[in-house]
C-alpha positions as CSV (number, residue, x, y, z in Angstrom):
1,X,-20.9,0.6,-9.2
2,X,-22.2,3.9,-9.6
3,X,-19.6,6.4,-10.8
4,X,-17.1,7.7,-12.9
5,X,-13.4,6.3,-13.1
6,X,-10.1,7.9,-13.5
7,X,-6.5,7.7,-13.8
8,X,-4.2,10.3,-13.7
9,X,-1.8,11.5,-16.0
10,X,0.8,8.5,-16.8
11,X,-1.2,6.4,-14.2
12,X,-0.7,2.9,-15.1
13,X,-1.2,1.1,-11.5
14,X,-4.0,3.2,-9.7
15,X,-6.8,4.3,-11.1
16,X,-9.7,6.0,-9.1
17,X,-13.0,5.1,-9.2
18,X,-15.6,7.9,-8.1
19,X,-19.1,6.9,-6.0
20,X,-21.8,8.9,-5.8
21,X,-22.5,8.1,-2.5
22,X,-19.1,10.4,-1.6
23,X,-16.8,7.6,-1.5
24,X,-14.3,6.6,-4.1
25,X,-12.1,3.3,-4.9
26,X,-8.9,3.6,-5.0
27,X,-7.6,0.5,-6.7
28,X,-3.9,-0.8,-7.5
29,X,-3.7,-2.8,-10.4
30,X,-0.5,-3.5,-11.9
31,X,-1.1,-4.2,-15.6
32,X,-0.1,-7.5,-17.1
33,X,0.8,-8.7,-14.0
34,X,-0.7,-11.5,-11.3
35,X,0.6,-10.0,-8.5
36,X,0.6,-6.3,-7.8
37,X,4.2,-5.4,-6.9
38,X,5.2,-1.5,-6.2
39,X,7.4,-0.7,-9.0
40,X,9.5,2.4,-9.8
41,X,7.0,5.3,-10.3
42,X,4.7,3.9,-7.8
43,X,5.3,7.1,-5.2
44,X,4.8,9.4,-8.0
45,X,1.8,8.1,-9.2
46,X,-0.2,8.4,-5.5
47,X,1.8,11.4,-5.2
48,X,-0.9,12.4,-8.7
49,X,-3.8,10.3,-7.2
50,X,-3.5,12.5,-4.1
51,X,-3.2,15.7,-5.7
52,X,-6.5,14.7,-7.5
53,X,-8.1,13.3,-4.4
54,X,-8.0,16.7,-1.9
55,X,-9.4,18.3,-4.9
56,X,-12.7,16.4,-5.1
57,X,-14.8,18.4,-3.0
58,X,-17.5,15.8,-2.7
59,X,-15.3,13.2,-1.3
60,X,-16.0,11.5,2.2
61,X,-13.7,8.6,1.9
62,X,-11.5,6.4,0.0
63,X,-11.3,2.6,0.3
64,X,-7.5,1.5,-0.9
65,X,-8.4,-1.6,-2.3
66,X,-7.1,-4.6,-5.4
67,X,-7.8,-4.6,-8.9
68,X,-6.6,-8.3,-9.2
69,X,-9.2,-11.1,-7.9
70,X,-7.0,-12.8,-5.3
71,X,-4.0,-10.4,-4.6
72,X,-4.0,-7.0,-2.4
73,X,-0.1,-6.1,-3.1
74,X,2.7,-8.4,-2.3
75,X,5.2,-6.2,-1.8
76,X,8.1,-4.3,-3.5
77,X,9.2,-5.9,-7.4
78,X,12.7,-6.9,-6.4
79,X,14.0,-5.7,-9.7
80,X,13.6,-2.5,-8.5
81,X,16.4,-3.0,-6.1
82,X,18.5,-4.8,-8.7
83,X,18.6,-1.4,-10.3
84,X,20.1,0.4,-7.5
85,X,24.0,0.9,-7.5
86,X,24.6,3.4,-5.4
87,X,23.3,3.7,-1.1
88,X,22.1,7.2,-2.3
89,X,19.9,6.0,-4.7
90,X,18.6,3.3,-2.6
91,X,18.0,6.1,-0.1
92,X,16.4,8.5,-2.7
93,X,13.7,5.6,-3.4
94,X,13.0,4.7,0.5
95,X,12.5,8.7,1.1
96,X,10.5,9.3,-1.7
97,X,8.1,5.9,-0.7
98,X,8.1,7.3,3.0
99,X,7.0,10.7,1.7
100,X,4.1,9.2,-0.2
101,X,3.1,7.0,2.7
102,X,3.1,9.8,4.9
103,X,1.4,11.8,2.5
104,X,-1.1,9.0,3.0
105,X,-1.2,8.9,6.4
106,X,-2.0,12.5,6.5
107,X,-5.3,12.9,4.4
108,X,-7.5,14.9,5.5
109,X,-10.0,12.1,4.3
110,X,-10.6,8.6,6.1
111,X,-8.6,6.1,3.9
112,X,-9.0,2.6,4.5
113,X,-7.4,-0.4,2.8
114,X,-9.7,-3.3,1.9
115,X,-6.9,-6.1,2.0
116,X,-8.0,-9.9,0.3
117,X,-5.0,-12.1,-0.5
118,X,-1.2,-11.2,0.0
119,X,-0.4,-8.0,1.5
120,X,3.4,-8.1,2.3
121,X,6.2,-5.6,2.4
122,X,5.0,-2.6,0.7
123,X,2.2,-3.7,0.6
124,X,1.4,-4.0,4.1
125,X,3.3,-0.4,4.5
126,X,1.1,0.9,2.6
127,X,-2.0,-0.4,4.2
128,X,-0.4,0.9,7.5
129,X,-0.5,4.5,6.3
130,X,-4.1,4.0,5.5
131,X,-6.8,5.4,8.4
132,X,-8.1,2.3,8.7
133,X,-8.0,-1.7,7.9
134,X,-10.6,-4.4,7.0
135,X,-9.4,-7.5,5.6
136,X,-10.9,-10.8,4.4
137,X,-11.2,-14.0,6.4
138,X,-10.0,-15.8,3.5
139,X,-7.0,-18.2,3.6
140,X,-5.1,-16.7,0.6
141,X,-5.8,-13.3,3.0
142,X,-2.1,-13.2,4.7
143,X,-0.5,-10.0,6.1
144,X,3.8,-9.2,7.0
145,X,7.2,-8.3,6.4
146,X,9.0,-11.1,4.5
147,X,11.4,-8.4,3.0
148,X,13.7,-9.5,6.3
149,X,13.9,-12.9,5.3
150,X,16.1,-11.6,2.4
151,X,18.1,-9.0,4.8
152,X,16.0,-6.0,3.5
153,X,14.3,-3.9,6.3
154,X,11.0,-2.2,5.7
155,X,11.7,1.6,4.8
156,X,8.0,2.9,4.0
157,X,7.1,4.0,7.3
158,X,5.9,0.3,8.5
159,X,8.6,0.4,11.5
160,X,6.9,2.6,13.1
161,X,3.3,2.3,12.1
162,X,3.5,-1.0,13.2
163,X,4.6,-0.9,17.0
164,X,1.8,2.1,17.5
165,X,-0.8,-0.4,16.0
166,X,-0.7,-3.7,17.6
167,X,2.0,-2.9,20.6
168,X,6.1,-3.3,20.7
169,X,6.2,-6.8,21.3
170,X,3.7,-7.9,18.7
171,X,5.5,-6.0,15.7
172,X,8.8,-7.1,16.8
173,X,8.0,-10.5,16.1
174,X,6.5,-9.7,13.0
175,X,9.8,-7.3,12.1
176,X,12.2,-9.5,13.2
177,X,11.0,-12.6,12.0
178,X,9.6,-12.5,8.4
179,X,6.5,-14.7,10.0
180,X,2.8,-14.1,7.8
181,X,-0.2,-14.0,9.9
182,X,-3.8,-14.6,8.4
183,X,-6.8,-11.9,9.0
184,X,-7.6,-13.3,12.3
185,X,-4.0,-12.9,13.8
186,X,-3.9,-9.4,12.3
């Protein structure tokens, strides 16, 4: 790959990898981990990422994409919610996800998540606030909201993203039921 490749300040789970041809790889990649799960920090750090991003004047687009092999990002770690005691803090971490997923959402840039393997929860969230979505035909390639199975709702943003992508009926079953669907179904 031609390019340069960055992390911001106190980055540890995206770093950004500049093209010459204008468009740059935005990869998650938790270290020392299989799976990429959003951890605390995580809305701070594309919070940096996007700082850095709208000030690359040479930028066309960015492609969200994996730094593990067979993983996208499966979702919220669930020891971040052990950690919350209080409703407020729970609220404090939903707003401040939902403010970097809109954030997202609003880039002046085309951003478009390149999805192979899991892509769950906030995972999937997060690939809804991108521009755009291409994902693999390959069977590890699965795609929902399994955070209701454990009576969590989605609070990035993916309630509403959802519906205005594939239609009411079609994200309420997804919502509602927990159910994966593979690349095709997507």
């Amino acid at each position: 790959m031609n390019g340069s490749s960055t992390q911001s300040p106190g980055t540890e789970a995206l770093r950004l990898e500049r093209r010459a041809d204008g468009v740059a790889i935005l990869r998650v990649d938790v270290p020392g981990q299989r799976l990429n799960l959003l951890r605390a920090g995580f809305a701070d750090e594309l919070d940096r990422i996007l700082d850095t991003i709208e000030h690359l004047a040479d930028l066309e687009a960015v492609v969200l994409a994996s730094g593990k092999a067979d993983s996208f990002i499966a979702g919220v770690d669930l020891r971040l919610l052990q950690t919350v005691r209080f409703a407020s803090e729970g609220a404090e971490l939903a707003y401040l996800g939902r403010r970097a997923m809109d954030r997202l959402a609003a880039s002046q840039l085309p951003v478009v998540a390149a999805i192979h393997g899991p892509c769950l929860g906030g995972g999937l969230e997060l690939a809804l606030a991108c521009h755009g979505r291409v994902a693999s035909s390959d069977e590890a390639t699965k795609l929902g909201l399994p955070e209701v199975r454990l009576g969590l709702l989605p609070a990035l943003g993916g309630t509403q993203r959802l519906p205005r992508l594939v239609g009411l009926q079609p994200a309420l079953q997804l919502m509602l039921s927990g159910r994966l669907v593979d690349a095709p179904q997507a």
